[in-house]
C-alpha positions in Angstrom: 54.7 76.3 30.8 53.6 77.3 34.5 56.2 75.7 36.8 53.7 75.3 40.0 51.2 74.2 37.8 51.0 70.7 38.4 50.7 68.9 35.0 49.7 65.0 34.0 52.3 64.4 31.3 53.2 60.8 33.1 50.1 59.8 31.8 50.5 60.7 28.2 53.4 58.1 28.5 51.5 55.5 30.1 49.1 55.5 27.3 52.2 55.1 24.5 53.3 52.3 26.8 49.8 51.2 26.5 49.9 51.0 23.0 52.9 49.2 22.6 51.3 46.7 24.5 48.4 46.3 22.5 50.7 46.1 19.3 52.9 43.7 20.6 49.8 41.3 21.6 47.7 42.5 18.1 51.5 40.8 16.6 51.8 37.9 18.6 48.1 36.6 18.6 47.5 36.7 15.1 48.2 33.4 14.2 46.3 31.8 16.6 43.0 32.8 14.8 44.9 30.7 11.4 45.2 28.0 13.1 42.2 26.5 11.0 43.2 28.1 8.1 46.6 26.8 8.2 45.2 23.6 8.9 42.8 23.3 5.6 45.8 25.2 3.4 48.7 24.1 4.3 48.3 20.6 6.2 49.1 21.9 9.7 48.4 19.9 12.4 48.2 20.2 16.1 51.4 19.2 16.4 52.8 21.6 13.9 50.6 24.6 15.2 52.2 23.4 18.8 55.7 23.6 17.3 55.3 27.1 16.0 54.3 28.1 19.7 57.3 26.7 21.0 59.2 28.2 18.7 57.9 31.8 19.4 58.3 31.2 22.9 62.0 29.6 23.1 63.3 32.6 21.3 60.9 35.0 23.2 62.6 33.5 26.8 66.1 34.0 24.8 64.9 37.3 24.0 63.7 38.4 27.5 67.6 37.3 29.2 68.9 39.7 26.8 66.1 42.1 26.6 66.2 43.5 29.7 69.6 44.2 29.5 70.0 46.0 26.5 67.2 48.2 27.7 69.0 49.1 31.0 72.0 49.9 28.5 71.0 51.7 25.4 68.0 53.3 28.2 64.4 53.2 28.0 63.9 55.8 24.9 66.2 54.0 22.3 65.9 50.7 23.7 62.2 50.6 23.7 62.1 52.3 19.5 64.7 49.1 18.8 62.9 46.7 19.7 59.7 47.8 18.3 61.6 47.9 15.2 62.4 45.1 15.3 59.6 42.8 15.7 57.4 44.8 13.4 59.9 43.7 10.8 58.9 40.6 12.1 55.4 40.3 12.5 55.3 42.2 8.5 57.6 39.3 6.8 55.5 36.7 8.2 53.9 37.7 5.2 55.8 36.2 2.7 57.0 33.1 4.0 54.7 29.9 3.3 56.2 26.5 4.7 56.4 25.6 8.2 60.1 25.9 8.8 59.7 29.3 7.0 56.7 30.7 9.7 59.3 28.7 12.7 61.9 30.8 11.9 59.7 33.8 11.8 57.9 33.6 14.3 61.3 33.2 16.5 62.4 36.9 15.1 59.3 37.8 16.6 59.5 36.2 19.5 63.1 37.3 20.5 62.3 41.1 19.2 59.2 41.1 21.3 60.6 40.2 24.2 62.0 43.9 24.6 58.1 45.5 25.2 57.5 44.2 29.1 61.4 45.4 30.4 61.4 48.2 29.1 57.6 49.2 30.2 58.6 48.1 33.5 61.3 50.3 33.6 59.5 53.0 31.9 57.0 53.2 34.4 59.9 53.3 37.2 61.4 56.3 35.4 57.8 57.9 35.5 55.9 57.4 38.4 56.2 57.1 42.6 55.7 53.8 43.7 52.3 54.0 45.1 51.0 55.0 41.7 53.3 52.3 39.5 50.6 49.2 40.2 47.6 51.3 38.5 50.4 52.4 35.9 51.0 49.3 35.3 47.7 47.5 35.5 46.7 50.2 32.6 49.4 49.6 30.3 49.0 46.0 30.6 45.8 46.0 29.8 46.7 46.7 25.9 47.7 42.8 26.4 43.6 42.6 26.2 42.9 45.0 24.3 44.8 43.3 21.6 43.6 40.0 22.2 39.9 42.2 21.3 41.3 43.9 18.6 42.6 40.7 16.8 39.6 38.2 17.0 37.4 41.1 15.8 39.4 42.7 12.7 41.6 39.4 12.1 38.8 36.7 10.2 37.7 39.8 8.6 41.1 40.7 6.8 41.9 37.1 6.1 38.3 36.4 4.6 38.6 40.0 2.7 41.9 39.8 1.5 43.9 36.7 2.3 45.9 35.6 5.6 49.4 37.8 4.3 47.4 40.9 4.9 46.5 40.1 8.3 50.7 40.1 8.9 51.1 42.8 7.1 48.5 45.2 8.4 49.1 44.5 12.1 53.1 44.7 12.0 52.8 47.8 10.1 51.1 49.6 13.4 54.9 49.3 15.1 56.0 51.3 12.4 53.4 54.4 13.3 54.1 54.3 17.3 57.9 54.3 16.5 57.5 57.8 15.8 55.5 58.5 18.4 57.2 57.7 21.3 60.7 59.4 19.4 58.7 62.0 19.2 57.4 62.4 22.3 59.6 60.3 25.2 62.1 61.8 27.4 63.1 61.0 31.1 60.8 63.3 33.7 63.9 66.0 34.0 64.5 66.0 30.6 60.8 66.6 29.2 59.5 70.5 28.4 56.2 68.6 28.9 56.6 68.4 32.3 56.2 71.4 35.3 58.1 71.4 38.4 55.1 70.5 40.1 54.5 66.9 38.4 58.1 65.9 38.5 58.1 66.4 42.2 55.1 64.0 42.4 57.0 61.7 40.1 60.1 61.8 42.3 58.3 62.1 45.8 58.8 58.4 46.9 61.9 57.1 44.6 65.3 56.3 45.8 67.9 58.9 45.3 69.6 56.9 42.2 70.6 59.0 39.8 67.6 58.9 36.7 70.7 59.1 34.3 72.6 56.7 34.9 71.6 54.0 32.6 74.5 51.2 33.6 73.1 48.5 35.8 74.9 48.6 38.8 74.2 44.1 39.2 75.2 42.1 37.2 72.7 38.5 36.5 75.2 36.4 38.6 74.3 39.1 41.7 71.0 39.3 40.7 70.6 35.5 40.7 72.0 35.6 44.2 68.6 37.1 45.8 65.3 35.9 46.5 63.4 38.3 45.6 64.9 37.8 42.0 63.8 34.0 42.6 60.6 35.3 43.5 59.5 36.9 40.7 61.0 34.1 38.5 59.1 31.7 40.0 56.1 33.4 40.1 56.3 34.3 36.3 57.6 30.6 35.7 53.9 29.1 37.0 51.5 31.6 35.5 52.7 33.0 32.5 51.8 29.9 30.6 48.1 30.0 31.7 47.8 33.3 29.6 50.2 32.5 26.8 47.3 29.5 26.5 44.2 32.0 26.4 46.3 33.2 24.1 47.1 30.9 21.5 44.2 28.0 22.2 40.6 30.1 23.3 40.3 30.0 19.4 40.3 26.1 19.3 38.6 26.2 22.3 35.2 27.3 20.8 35.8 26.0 17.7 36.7 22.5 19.0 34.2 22.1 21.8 31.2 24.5 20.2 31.8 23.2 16.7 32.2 26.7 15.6 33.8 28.7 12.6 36.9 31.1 12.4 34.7 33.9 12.5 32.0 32.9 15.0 34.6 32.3 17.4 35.5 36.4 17.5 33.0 37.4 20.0 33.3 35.1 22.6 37.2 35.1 23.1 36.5 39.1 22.6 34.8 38.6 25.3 36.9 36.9 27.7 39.6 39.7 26.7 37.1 42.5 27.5 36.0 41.0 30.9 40.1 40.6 31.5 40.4 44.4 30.8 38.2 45.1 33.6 40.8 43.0 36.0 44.6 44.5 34.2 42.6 48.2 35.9 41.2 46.8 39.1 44.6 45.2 39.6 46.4 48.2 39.9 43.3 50.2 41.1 43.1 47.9 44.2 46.7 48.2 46.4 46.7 51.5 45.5 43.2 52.4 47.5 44.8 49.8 50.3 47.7 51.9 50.5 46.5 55.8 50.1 42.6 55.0 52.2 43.4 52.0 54.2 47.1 53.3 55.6 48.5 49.8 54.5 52.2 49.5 53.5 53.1 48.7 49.9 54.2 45.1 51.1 50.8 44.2 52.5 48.6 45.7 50.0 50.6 44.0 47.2 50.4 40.6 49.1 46.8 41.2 49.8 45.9 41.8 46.6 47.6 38.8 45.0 46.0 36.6 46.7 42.6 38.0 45.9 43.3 37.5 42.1 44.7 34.2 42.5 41.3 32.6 44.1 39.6 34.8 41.4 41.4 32.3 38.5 40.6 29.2 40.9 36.9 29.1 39.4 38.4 28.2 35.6 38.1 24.2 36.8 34.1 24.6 36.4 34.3 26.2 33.1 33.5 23.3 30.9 31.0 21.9 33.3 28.8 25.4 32.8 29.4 25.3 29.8 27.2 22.0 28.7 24.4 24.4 30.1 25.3 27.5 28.4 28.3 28.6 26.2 28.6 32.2 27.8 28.8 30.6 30.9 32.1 29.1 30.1 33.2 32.5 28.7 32.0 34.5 31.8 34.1 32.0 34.3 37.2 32.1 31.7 37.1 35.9 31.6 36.8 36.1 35.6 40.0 33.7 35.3 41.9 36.3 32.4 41.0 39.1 34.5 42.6 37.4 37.4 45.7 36.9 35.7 45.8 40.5 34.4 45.1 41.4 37.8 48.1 39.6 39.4 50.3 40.4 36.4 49.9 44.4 37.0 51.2 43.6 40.5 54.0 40.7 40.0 55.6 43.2 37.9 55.6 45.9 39.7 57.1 44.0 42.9 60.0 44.5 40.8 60.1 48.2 41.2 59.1 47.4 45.0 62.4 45.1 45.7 64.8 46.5 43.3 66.7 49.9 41.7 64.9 51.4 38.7 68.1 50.7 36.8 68.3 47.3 37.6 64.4 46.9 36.5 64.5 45.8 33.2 67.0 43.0 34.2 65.1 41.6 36.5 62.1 41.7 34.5 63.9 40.6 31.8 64.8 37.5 33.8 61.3 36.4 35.2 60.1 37.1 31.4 62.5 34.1 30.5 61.3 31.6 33.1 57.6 32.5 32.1 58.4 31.9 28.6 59.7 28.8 29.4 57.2 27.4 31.6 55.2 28.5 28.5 57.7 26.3 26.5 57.2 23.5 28.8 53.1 23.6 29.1 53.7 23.4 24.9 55.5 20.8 24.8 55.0 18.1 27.6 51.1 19.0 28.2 49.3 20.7 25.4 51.4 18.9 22.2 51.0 15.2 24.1 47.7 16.1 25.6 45.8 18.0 22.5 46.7 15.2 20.0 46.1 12.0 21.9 42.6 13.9 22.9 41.6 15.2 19.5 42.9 11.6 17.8 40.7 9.6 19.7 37.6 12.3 19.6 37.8 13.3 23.2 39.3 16.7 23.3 37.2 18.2 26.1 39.1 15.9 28.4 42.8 18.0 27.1 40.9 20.7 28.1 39.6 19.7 31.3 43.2 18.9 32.4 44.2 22.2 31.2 42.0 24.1 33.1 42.5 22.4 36.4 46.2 23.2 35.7 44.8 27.1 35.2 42.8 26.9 38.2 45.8 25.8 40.7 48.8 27.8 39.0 48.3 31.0 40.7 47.6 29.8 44.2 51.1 27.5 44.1 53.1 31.0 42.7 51.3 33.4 45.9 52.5 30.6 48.2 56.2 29.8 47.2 56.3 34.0 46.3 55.5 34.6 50.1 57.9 32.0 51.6 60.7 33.6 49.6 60.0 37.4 50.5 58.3 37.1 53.4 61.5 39.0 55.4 63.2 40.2 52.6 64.0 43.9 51.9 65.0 46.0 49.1 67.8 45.4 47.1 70.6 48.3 47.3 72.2 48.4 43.8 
C-alpha cells in the first residue's frame, strides 16, 4: 500500500460497527411485534409482556456496569466478538423456550450479553477517529438502531406467519454469528491495521490525546469515575431519555394496533416508518456539530451543546401526536418519527460527549455506566408508568389516555436532560486519566 496515499479504512469499521448495531436492535425488537401473538397463544397479558421488558432491561443495566469494563480489559477486538457471541446465543434459544418464566430468563441472557454493543462502539469509534469526526461516526453507526427497528417490522410478521414465531428467533440471532467473523477478520487498532496508510492514521490521530492506543487497562476506577460530573452528566442524561426510545421500541406495535385497530402485519409500515424518518436524524445528528465546528469555527463544546438542544425541542412536538392523529394516521407517524429522529439525533451526540470529557480507555466505562442508568430509567417507565398505566387504561377501554400521558412524558424528557446536562458541565473540563 502507498504510504502518502491517504486511505478511508476508518470507515470500513464504522460500517461493521453499524452492523452490529442493526443486529443487536433486529435481536432485541423482535418480540415486540409477538406481542399479539403471545397474547392469543400463550395467554400473555400486558402485564406479562411488561414483565418480560423489565426483565430484559434489569439484566441489560446489569450488563452495561459490567460491560464497559470488560471491553476496556479484554480491548475493543475481543471484547466486542464476546459479546456478540454471546447474545446471539441468546436471541437463537429464545427459540425453544415456551413458558413465561422460560422467555424471562431468556430474554435477561440477552439483555446482559447485549449490553456489550454501545461500550465497545463508543470506544471503537475513539480508537478510530479525531474528535471532530466521532459525532458523524457515531450518528452513522447508531443509526443501525433504525435500521433494525425497519428491518424487523418488515421481515418479522412475514417469518412468523410463514413459518412460526421460533423462526423469527432463530433467523435473526443467527446474523451475530455471520458478523463475528467479520469484524475477526477484519478489526485491528489504526497502527496495527495493513489496511491503513500513514496518511489516514495521521488524520485518525491528528486531534487525540497522547494516551498510549495500547494500553487497554483503565487508568479510573467506577469509584473515581463516580467522583466527576461529567460522569453524572451523561448518567443523567441517559437516565431521562433512554426510556422514551426503549418505548418506540417495544410499544409503537401496540400503538397502531391498539389505537388504529390494526393487525400484526398492517402495523409494519407505519412503525417502518417512524424508524426510517429517525434514520434521517441518527445522520443529521452527527452531520450537524461537525459543520458548526469545521464551517462555523465553533469549539467542540458549543457545537455539541448547540446541537442538543436543537434535537430536544425537535422531540417536544410528540405531545400532539394523538391529537393529529384523529385527522389522519400518518400524521401521528410523521410527528413520532420527527420525535425518533430527535432522539437518534441527541443519542449520536450524548455519547460522544464521552469521548469529549474523558480518555479513550476509560470510554467504554463511562458509557458502560450511563447505559446502566438509561436502562433503569427504562426499568422504572416499565414498571411504575407503562405496567400501572397500560392495564388500568386498556381494562377500562380508554387506552389512548396511557398513551397520551406517555407522550407528554416523551415530549418533556429531553428538554429536563439538556438542562440539568448543562448545569453539571457547564465549567467542567476534561478528565486526565
Amino acid at each position: 500500500m502507498n504510504a502518502t496515499k491517504t486511505t478511508y479504512y476508518r470507515w470500513v469499521i464504522c460500517a461493521l460497527i453499524f452492523f452490529a448495531t442493526t443486529i443487536n436492535y433486529v435481536d432485541r425488537s423482535v418480540i415486540s411485534f409477538l406481542k399479539s401473538t403471545f397474547a392469543e397463544e400463550l395467554g400473555w397479558t400486558d402485564a406479562d409482556y411488561a414483565n418480560i421488558e423489565i426483565a430484559f432491561k434489569v439484566f441489560y443495566a446489569i450488563g452495561l456496569l459490567g460491560a464497559g469494563r470488560i471491553v476496556d480489559k479484554l480491548g475493543t477486538r475481543h471484547g466486542y466478538a464476546l459479546f456478540v457471541f454471546l447474545w446471539s446465543l441468546a436471541g437463537t434459544a429464545t427459540a425453544f423456550v415456551s413458558t413465561l418464566f422460560g422467555f424471562q430468563v431468556m430474554r435477561g441472557a440477552l439483555g446482559l450479553t447485549e449490553a456489550g454493543n454501545f461500550p465497545a462502539a463508543i470506544k471503537s469509534v475513539a480508537e478510530w477517529f479525531p474528535k471532530r469526526e466521532r459525532a458523524l461516526a457515531t450518528g452513522i453507526f447508531n443509526s443501525g438502531a433504525n435500521i433494525g427497528a425497519i428491518i424487523t417490522p418488515l421481515t418479522i410478521p412475514f417469518i412468523i406467519i410463514t413459518w412460526g414465531w421460533h423462526y423469527a428467533f432463530v433467523l435473526s440471532g443467527a446474523l451475530g454469528f455471520v458478523w463475528l467473523v467479520l469484524w475477526l477478520v477484519f478489526y485491528q487498532l489504526p497502527r496495527n491495521s495493513k489496511y491503513v496508510s500513514t496518511a489516514e492514521l495521521a488524520i485518525i490521530e491528528s486531534d487525540q490525546d497522547d494516551e498510549p492506543e495500547t494500553d487497554t487497562s483503565p487508568k479510573l476506577t467506577w469509584l473515581q469515575l463516580l467522583q466527576f460530573k461529567q460522569t453524572w452528566a451523561f448518567a443523567i442524561g441517559k437516565l431521562l431519555t433512554d426510556p422514551i426510545w426503549w418505548f418506540y421500541l417495544f410499544w409503537l406495535p401496540d400503538f397502531f394496533e391498539s389505537t388504529y385497530q390494526m393487525k400484526i402485519t398492517a402495523t409494519s409500515w407505519p412503525v417502518a416508518a417512524v424508524y426510517i424518518i429517525s434514520t434521517f436524524g441518527s445522520i443529521m445528528g452527527g452531520w450537524l456539530p461537525l459543520y458548526l465546528i469545521q464551517q462555523k469555527g465553533w469549539s467542540v463544546a458549543k457545537a455539541r451543546r448547540i446541537s442538543m438542544l436543537i434535537y430536544a425541542l425537535c422531540v417536544s412536538p410528540i405531545v400532539f401526536a394523538l391529537i393529529l392523529g384523529s385527522i389522519n394516521m400518518w400524521l401521528a407517524v410523521a410527528v413520532i418519527g420527527l420525535a425518533a429522529a430527535g432522539h437518534q439525533a441527541w443519542s449520536a451526540n450524548i455519547f460522544t460527549t464521552v469521548s469529549d470529557m474523558f480518555p479513550k480507555n476509560s470510554t467504554a466505562s463511562v458509557v458502560g455506566i450511563g447505559g446502566m442508568f438509561g436502562a433503569i430509567g427504562g426499568i422504572l417507565l416499565s414498571q411504575f408508568v407503562q405496567k400501572t398505566l397500560f392495564t388500568h387504561f386498556r381494562s377500562i377501554g380508554q387506552i389512548e389516555t396511557a398513551y397520551y400521558i406517555m407522550f407528554a412524558i416523551c415530549a418533556g424528557a429531553y428538554l429536563s436532560a439538556w438542562v440539568i446536562m448543562q448545569l453539571l458541565v457547564r465549567n467542567a473540563g476534561k478528565v486526565k486519566g
